[in-house]
N, C-alpha and C positions, 0 to 999 in steps of 0.2 A: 034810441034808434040803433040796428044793429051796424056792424061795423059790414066791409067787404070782407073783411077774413074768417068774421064769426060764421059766414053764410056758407063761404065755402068751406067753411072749415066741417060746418056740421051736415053739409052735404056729403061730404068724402069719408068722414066716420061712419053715416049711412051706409055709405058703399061699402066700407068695409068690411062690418059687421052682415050683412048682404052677403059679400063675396064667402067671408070664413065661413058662414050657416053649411053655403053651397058645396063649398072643399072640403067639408066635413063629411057631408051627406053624400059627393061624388065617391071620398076616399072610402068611405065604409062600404058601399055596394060596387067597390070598382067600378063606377060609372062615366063614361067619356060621351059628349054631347059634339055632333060637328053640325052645323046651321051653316046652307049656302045658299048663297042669291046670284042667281046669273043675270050678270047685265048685259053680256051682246056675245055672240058667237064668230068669228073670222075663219074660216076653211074647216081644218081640224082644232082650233086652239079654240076654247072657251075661255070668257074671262069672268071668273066667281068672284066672288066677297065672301070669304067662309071664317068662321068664326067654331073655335076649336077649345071647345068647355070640358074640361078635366080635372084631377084633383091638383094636379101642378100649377095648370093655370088662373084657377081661380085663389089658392093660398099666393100664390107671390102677388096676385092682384091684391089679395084685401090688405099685406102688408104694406107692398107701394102706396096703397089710399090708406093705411092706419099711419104711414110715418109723415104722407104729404097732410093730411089732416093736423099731426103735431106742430110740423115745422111751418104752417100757416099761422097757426093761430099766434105761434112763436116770434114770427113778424111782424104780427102787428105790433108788439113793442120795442121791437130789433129794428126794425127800419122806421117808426114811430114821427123820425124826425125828416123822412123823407120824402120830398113832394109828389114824388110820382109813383106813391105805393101802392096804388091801383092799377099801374100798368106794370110792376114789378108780380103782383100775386095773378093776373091774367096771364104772365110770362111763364109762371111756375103751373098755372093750371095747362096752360097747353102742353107744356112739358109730360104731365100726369097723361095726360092724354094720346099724344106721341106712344107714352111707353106704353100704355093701354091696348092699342094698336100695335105693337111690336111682342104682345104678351100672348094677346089670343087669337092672332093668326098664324097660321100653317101654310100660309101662300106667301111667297118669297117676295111677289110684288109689293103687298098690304105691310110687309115686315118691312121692306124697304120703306114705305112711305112714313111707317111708325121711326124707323133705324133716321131716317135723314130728318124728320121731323126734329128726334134727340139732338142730334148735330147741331142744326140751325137754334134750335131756342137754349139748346147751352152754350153756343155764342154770342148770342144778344144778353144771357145771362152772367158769361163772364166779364164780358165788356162795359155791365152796367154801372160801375163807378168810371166815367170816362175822363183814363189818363193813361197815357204811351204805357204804361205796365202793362195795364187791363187791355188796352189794344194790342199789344205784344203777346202775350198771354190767350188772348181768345185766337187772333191767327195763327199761332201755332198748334191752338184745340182743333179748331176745324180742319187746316190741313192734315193733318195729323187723321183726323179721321173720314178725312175723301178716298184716303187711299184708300181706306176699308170697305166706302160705299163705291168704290170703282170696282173691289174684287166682288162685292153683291152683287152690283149689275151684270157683269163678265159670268157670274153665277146665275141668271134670271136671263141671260142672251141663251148660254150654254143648253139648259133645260125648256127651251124651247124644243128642240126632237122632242119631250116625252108627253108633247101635246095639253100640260097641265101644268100650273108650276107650284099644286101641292104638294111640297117636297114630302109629306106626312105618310102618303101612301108607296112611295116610293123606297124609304126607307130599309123595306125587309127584303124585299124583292129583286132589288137593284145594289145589292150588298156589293156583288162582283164585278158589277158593270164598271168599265174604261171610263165613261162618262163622270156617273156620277162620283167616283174616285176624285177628278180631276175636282169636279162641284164641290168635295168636301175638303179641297184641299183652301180652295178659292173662299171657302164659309171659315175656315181657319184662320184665315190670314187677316181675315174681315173681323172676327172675335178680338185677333191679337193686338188690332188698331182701338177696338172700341174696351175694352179690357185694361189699353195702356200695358200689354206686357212688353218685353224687349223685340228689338230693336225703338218702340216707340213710347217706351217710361216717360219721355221727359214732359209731355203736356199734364199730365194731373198733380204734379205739384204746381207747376206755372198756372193750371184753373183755379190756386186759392187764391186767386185776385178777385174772385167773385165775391161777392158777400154772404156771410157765415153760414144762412139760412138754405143756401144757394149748395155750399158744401156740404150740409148735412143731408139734404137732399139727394143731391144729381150726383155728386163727387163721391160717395161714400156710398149707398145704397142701394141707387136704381140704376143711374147711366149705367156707369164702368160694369156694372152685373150684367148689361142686357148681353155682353159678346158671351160670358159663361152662360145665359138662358139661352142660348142660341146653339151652343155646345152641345148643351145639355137634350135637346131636342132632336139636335142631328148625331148623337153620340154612336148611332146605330150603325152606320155605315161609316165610321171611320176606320181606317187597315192599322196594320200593326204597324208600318213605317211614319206613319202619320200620327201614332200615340207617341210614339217614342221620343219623335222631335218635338211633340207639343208639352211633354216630360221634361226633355232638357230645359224651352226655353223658360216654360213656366216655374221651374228650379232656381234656375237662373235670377229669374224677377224678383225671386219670393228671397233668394240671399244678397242680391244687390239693394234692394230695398229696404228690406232690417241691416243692415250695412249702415246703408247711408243715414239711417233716420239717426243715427247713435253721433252722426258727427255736426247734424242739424240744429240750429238754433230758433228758427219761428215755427210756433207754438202747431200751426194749420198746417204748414208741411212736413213735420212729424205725424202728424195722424194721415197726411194724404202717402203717405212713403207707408204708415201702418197698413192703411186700405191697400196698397199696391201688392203687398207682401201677403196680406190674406186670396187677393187674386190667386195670386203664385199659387197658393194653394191649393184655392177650389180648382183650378185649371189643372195642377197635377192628380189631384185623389181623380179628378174628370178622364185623365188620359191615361189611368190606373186601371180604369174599364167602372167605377162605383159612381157613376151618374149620381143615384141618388144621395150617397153621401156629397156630394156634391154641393147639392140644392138643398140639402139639411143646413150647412155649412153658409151657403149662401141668404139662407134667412134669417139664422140665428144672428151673420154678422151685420147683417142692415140694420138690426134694431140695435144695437151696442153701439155700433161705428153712428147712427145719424145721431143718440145722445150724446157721442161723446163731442162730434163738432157742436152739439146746442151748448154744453157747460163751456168748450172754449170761447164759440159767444159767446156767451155771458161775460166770462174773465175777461176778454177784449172789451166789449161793450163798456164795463167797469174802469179798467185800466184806460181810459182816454183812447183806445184804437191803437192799443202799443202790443205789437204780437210776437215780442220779443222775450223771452223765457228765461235769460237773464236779469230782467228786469224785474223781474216777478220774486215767489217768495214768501212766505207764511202766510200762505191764502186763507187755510182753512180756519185761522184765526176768523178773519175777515167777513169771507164768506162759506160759510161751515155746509150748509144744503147744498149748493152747488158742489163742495169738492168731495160731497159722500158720493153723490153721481157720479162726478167724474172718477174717484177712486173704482166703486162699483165696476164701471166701464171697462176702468182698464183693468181688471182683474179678470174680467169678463174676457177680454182679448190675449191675455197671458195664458188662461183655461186653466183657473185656479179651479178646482174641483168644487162640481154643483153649483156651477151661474151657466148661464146660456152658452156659452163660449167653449166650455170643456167638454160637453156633451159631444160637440160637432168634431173637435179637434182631436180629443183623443180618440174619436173613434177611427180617425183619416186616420193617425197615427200608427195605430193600431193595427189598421187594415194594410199599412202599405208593409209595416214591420212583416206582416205573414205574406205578403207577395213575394214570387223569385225576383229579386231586385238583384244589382252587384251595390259593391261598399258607397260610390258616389254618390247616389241618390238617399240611402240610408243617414249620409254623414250629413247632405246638403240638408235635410228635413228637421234632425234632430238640432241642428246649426242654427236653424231659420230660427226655429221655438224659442233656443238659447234668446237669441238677439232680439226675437221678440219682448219679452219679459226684460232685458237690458234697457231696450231704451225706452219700456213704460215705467220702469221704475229709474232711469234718470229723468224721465217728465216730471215724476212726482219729486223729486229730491229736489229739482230748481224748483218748481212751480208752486208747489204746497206747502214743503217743509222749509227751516231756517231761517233768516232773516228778511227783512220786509224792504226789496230795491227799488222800488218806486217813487217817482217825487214825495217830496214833504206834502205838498197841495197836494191832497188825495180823494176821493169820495167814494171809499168801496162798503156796497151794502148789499142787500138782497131785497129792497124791496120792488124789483120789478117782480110781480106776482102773475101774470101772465105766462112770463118765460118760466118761471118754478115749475105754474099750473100744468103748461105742455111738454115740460121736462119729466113730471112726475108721473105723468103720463103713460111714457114710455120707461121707466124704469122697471114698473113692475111686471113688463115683456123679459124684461134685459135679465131681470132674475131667473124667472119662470117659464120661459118659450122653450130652452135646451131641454130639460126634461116634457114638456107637454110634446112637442114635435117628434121625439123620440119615438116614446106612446104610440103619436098617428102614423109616424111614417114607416118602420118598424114595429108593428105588429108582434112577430115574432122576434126573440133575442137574435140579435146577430155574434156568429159563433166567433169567439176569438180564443184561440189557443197559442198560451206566449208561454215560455221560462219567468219567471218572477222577475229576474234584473230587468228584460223586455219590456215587461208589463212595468214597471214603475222607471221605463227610460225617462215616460215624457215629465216625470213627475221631479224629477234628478236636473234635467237640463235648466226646468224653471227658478230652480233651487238655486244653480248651477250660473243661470242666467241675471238673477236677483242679485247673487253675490257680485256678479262682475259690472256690473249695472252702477251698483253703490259704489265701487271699487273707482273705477272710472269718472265718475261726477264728482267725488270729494276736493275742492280744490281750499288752496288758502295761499296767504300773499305771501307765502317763503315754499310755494311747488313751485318744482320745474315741469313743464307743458311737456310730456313726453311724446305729442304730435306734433313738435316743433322741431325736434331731431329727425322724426324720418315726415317730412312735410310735402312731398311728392307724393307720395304716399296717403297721407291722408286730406291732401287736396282730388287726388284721384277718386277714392271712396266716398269723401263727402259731393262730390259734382254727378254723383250718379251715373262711376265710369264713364266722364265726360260727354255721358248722352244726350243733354242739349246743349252743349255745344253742336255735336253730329248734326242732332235734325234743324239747328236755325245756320250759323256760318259753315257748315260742311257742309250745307246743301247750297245754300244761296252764294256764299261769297265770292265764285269764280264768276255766276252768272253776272250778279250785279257791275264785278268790275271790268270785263267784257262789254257790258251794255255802255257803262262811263267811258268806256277806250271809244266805244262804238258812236256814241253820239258827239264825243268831242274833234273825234277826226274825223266822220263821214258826214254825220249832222249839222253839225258846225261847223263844218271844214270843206272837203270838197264838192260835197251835194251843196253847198251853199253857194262856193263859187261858182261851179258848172249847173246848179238846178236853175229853175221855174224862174225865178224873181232875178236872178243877176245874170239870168239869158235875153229875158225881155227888155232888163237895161242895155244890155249891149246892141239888142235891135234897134231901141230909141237911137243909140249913138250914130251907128254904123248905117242905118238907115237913110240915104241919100237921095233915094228916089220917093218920098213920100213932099209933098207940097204944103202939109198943115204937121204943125209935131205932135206927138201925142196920139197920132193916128192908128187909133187898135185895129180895125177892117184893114187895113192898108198891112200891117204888119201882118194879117192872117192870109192876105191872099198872096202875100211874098212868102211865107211859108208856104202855103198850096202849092205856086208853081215850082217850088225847090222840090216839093216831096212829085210833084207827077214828073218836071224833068231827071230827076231821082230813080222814079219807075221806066219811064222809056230807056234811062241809061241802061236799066239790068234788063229791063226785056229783049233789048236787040242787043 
């Protein structure tokens, strides 16, 4: 009998395969398809369902359905031992669904309903191991990204005047408009919350309490993407002062996050800190004005980023649920197919030259080198790279190479064949998608004219960055911890510039101890004595003209006469 994962699994590869025909066939005839169905008209506002078929939208759909197609069938031996793994893969299908909706509409309502759909099932998704972490962890995700769906709606009140809320056609027309200025400012802010850039980093490392499948997915590929597919659609109407700042913060994100990963010890927030810094990214080359290098970038890294959390499954899964990278250690002994993926991956993500990863990167690279930029942006970019490549190659130096730190009692093997199956899967994307996407999405070369040093900056930093990487990981029991002398210091860096801190007790902790001041002295103190319940005992008490005790009618109509000789007092 088939399993529930096999079904959906071979459903969503359908679709897949579906979707890519279509984005091939759109992208070759520059072909855009809009489908609308009007359900009811109110004055001047019509309200559509339109549905917005193009080469973009159908390529990021058949990858969302090629990688949720993986990471399904990948469950089923990943979660294998848990009871409720039919309400777990329905969680991740509505999820698919959600983003489906938030992919191929062009109406801000329908985006909303896709955008909040995301929200909600990736809170029941991270909260699905239920313990104070994962409860702590998910309330932070979703608040965290209300505030996003507050500047949507505030976006979908606004665009009310323009009688429609296809933002799609507005786009060229409405470049100068006051309005939709403010709209695009309001779609920014709303990207920056569901993106996880700064000031709101701190939820997607706090969402690896979800489970692993959960992170390969939502955490790494589709969710955090959908605020750059959103970017990337309204890319048109954003002003130069609005590029700038969405430059700085996305800079910003992309060096505090290869930062912090480098001072990081579990295994899933190092790659959730990697995915954040690839954001940075695609949000900068985005606010560079190269949309599509963008969305090159952002497809090549969903298939790298969702195998590389499937091989950390795996290693978890193996290691007893131990996601501590200390602990770890001559994996590749161990389990040799998993850590050629995982090696693969991360070479993939360093943009070692010719795997999917380099195609995308150095071409951002490249592009921003010939932009009129100043030194900041230049140093912050080639910086990021460095660091990127630093703390993939101190993953690999705990995790794969040297000694074996794991208990005596051990059971590491490969023969879960399932997860291999869906691992292998997607490998031969992770190789081959940078050069085939190239191909489709470029057409023609894209012209780059650099000086030689230029052209082999990014090639220097990885180098650059490998070295310092090893450099920093070598440890043995006669070093001195050189992050122990300046430890202010690299407490700050590793906390993620203390950013959840900010968003849980710098937001909450004045309110909550306010509310304790406030119910212990007013609640419990003197609304207790002067309220409801120790007024009516004093009526019992004091009560002298009543004939039977206990007399409630009696007490109510000695209050009557107090409240109308009360009113006659003030009337006359």
């Amino acid at each position: 009998m088939l399993s529930i994962c096999k079904i959906y699994s071979s459903f969503l590869f359908l679709s897949s395969l579906f979707c890519l025909i279509n984005g091939l066939y759109f992208l070759m005839y520059d072909y855009s398809l809009l489908i609308e169905f009007n359900l009811f008209n109110f004055n001047s506002v019509s309200f559509v369902v339109v549905i917005l078929l193009d080469m973009m939208s159908l390529l990021f759909m058949s990858f969302v359905f090629f990688i949720s197609c993986m990471v399904i069938l990948y469950s089923e031996e990943y979660m294998s031992s848990d009871l409720n793994l039919n309400r777990f893969i329905l969680l991740v299908i509505m999820f698919v669904i959600s983003m489906m909706f938030l992919i191929i509409s062009p109406n801000l309502v329908f985006i909303l309903l896709g955008w909040d759909g995301l929200g909600l099932v990736s809170y029941c998704l991270v909260i699905y191991y239920q313990n104070i972490k994962s409860f702590n962890a998910g309330m932070l995700t979703v608040l965290s990204n209300r505030i996003g769906d507050v500047a949507l709606l505030m976006g979908i009140a606004w665009m009310l005047n323009f009688g429609s809320w296809n933002f799609i056609f507005y786009l060229e027309i409405m470049k100068n408009d006051f309005i939709m200025k403010n709209i695009s400012y309001l779609i920014m802010f709303a990207a920056l919350t569901k993106s996880a850039q700064m000031p709101f980093s701190s939820w997607l490392p706090a969402a690896m309490a979800a489970p692993t499948p959960v992170s390969s997915l939502v955490h790494s590929s589709t969710l955090v993407t959908a605020g750059v597919y959103l970017l990337i659609r309204f890319n048109y109407v954003f002003s130069y002062n609005l590029m700038y700042l969405l430059l700085f913060i996305s800079s910003m994100t992309m060096f505090m996050s290869g930062l912090g990963a480098n001072f990081e010890y579990d295994l899933k927030k190092i790659i959730a800190l990697s995915t954040l810094s690839q954001l940075g990214l695609m949000m900068s080359i985005l606010s560079l004005g190269s949309y599509k290098l963008a969305f090159f970038h952002l497809l090549t890294h969903a298939l790298f980023k969702a195998l590389l959390f499937m091989c950390a499954g795996s290693i978890i899964h193996n290691m007893n649920n131990c996601q501590d990278i200390r602990y770890m250690g001559s994996l590749m002994n161990h389990m040799p197919l998993t850590c050629s993926f995982f090696n693969i991956c991360n070479f993939s993500l360093c943009g070692l030259p010719f795997l999917s990863g380099f195609y995308s990167k150095d071409m951002i690279v490249e592009v921003m080198s010939m932009s009129y930029l100043n030194l900041y942006i230049y140093m912050i970019f080639y910086f990021s790279i460095g660091l990127t490549v630093c703390y993939s190659f101190r993953l690999i130096y705990y995790s794969l190479t040297g000694h074996f730190n794991f208990v005596s009692l051990n059971s590491l093997n490969e023969h879960n064949t399932i997860m291999l199956f869906s691992m292998g899967g997607l490998i031969f994307f992770v190789v081959i998608s940078g050069s085939m996407l190239m191909w489709l999405l470029f057409p023609s070369p894209v012209f780059i004219c650099l000086p030689i040093i230029l052209k082999l900056m990014a090639l220097i930093m990885i180098i650059l960055g490998l070295w310092f990487g090893y450099e920093v990981s070598k440890f043995k029991i006669s070093f001195k911890m050189k992050s122990m002398d300046y430890l202010f210091m690299s407490m700050f860096f590793s906390t993620m510039w203390n950013l959840p801190i900010i968003s849980t007790l710098g937001l909450n902790y004045y309110p909550l101890y306010l509310s304790n001041l406030f119910y212990k002295n007013m609640d419990q103190g003197w609304f207790e004595y002067y309220g409801g319940q120790n007024l009516s005992l004093n009526l019992y008490k004091y009560s002298f003209l009543q004939l039977l005790s206990l007399n409630h009618l009696k007490i109510y109509f000695i209050l009557f006469v107090m409240w109308v000789v009360f009113l006659i007092i003030n009337i006359f």
